[in-house]
N, C-alpha and C positions, 0 to 999 in steps of 0.2 A: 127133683129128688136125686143127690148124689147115687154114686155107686162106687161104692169099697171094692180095690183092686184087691185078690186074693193073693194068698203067697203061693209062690210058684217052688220056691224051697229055699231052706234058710241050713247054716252051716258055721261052723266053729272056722274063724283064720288063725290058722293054727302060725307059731312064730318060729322064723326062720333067718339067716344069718345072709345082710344082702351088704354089698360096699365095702368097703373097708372098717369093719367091727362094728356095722351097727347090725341091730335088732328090726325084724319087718313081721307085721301079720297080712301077710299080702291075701287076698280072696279072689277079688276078679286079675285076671292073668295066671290062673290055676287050671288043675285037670277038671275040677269042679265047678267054673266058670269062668272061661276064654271069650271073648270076640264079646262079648254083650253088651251094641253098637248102641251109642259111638265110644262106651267105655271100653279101654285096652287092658287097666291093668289099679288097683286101688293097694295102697299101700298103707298102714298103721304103724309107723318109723319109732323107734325109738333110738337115740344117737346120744352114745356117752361123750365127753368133751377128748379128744386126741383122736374119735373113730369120725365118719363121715361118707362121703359118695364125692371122694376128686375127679380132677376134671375128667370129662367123659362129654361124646357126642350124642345127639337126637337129630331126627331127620322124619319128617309129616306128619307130626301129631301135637296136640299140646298135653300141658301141665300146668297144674290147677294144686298148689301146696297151701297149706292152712296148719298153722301154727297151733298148738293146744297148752303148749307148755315150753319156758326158754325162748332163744331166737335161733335164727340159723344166717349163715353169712350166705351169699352168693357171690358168683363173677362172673364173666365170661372172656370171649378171645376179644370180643370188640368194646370193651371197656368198661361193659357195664359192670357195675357192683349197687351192695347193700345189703340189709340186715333186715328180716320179717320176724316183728316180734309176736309175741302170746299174741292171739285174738288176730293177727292181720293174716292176709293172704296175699299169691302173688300166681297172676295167669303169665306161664310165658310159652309164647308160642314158636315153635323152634322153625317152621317154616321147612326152605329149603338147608338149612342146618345150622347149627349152632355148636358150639362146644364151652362147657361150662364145668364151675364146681359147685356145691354145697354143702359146705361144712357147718355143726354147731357151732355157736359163739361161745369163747373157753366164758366161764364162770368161776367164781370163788369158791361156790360149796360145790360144785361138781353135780351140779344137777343135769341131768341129760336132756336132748330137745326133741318133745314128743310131736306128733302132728299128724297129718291126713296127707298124701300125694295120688293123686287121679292123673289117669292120662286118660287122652281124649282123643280118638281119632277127629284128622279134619278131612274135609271134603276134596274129593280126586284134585279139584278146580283151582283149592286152594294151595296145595301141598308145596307148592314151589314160590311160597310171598315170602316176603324178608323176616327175618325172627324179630319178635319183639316183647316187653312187657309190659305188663298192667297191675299193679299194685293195689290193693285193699284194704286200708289201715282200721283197724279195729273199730275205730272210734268214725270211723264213716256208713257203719251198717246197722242199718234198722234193728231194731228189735220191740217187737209186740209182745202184749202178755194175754191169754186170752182163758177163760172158762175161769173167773172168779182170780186170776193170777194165778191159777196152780200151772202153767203152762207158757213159759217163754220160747220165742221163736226168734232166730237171727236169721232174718232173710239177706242172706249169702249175695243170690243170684236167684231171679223171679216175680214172683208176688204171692202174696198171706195175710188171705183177710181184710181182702182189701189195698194193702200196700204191696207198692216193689220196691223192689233194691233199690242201690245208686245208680247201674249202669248196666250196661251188656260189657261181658267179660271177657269171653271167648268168641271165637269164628261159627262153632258149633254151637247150639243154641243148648243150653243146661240152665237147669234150675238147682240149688244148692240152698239148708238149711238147717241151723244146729238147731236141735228142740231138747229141752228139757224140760220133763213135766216130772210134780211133785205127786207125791203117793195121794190116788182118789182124781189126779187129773183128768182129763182126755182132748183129743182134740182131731177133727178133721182138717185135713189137707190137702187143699185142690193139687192135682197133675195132669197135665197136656195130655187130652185123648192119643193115644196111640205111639205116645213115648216110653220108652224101657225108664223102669225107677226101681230104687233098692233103696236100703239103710242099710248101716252100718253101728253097729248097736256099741257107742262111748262106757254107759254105767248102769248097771241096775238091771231090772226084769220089766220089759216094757210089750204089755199084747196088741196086735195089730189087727184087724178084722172087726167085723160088726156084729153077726150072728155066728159066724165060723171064728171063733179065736185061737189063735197062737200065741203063745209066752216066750218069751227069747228071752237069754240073756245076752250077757255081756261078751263082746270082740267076735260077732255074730255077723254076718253079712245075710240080707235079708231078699231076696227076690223077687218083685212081684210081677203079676202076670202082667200082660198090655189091655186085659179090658180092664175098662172102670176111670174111673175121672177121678177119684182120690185114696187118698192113705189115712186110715183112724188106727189112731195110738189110743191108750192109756196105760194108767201105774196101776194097780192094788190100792185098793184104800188102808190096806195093814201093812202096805211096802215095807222094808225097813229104809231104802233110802231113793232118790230119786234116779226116774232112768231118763238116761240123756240118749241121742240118734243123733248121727250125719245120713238124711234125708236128702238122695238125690234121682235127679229126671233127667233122662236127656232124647235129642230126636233123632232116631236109629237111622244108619246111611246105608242106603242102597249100591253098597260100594265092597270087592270084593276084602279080608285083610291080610295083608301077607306081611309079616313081622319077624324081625331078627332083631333080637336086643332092643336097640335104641331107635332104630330105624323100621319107621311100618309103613308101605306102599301099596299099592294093588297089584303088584305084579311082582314074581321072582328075579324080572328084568331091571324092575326099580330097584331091587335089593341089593342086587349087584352092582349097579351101577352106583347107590349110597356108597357101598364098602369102597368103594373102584375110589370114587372123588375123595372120601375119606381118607383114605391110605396116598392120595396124592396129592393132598391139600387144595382140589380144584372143586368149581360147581357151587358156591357154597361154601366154602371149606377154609379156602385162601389163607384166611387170619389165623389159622390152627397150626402154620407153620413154625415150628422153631418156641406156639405159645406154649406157658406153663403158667395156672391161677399162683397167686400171692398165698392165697387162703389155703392152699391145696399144699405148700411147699412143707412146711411143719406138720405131716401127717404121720401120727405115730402109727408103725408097722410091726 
């Protein structure tokens, strides 16, 4: 017999002005939910074409972007480039540091590039490995339909129902899941005993609970407590349309977080010493000397 994880509280991310002109409904990395390990900080981006996030450092943690709408360009100091379109994702892990940009891709009608960004703390042990990525192309991740097809699942990162993803993604271990179920759906969903999970509420009015239910709607960040082994959804049978979630789990670090901006460490000493290498191009840092991205250069201000 499962057991439905209750909510621990749920909350409006309310939108806010982050980057250079774009639009955030940020939730976790807020007064109303900080540090909920190993998550740092969740963001609901929206980026018109001229606005963006240029180049800028990170330092022991990753990120975890997922496209929903448009594409968005990348770069880095050490060569790396490319472009995550609709539907793909990209882990990249900044290690002992990175410095990078991410702009939309200009478009014709001016559509702006919507999407999900997650940061992720990584483990004391790891925080000093080389940066790197890992890519997710739309058309490489599963998707099941389940409860009659009123209920699609894009298994991210995990398993559902049987199936898992393609791969491990991150250093931290997460599970990731877009579900949309259609009015009259429902569906259960296994979660790692004694992992922190939340949603992230896409479209619609979607309740979660078994005997205890709660109705959410939409740009709603959803918290649930750490007992129980899964999360049940469903729609209304009279919905007017369907509710869609970003369904995620991860395994909390027993690790203290000490965070300034882009750089999060266990210590005020590691903080210091990020800015210190940052500001001197050393540690990590080397290639950030004298760089400027391509993609970053035509930033309208």
């Amino acid at each position: 017999m499962t057991t439905p994880r209750k909510i621990q509280k749920a909350f409006l991310a309310r939108e806010q002005s982050e980057g250079v002109g774009a639009r955030v409904r940020r939730s976790i990395g807020t007064a109303t939910l900080r540090n909920f390990s190993p998550f740092l900080m969740l963001d609901h981006f929206r980026v018109s074409p001229g606005a963006g996030f240029p180049d800028h450092p990170h330092r022991g943690m990753e990120t975890v972007t997922y496209m929903l709408q448009g594409a968005s360009d990348h770069e880095d100091f050490a060569g790396n480039k490319g472009t995550i379109e609709e539907g793909d994702l990209q882990f990249m892990t900044a290690g002992r540091g990175i410095v990078h940009s991410e702009m939309p891709q200009p478009n014709k009608n001016g559509v702006p590039a919507v999407g999900m960004q997650l940061w992720v703390d990584l483990p004391e042990n790891l925080k000093s490995v080389e940066p790197r990525y890992r890519d997710l192309k739309a058309k490489e991740i599963p998707t099941i339909n389940v409860d009659d097809d009123k209920v699609s699942i894009k298994i991210i990162s995990g398993r559902s129902h049987g199936k898992d993803s393609v791969r491990d993604l991150a250093y931290t271990p997460v599970w990731i899941f877009d579900v949309t179920i259609k009015p009259g759906g429902k569906v259960t969903q296994e979660i790692p005993q004694g992992w922190n999970a939340f949603v992230y509420t896409l479209a619609g009015s979607t309740s979660f609970g078994r005997e205890d239910q709660t109705t959410v709607g939409q740009y709603h960040n959803v918290v649930f407590e750490q007992n129980g082994d899964c999360v049940v959804a469903e729609v209304a049978k009279g919905a007017n349309e369907n509710g869609r979630f970003y369904l995620v789990a991860g395994f909390p670090l027993d690790q203290d977080v000490v965070q300034h901006g882009p750089f999060v460490l266990t210590t005020k000493e590691g903080i210091y010493q990020a800015m210190m290498d940052y500001q001197t191009n050393s540690n990590g840092f080397e290639r950030a000397k004298g760089w400027r991205s391509e993609i970053g250069k035509n930033m309208v201000h």
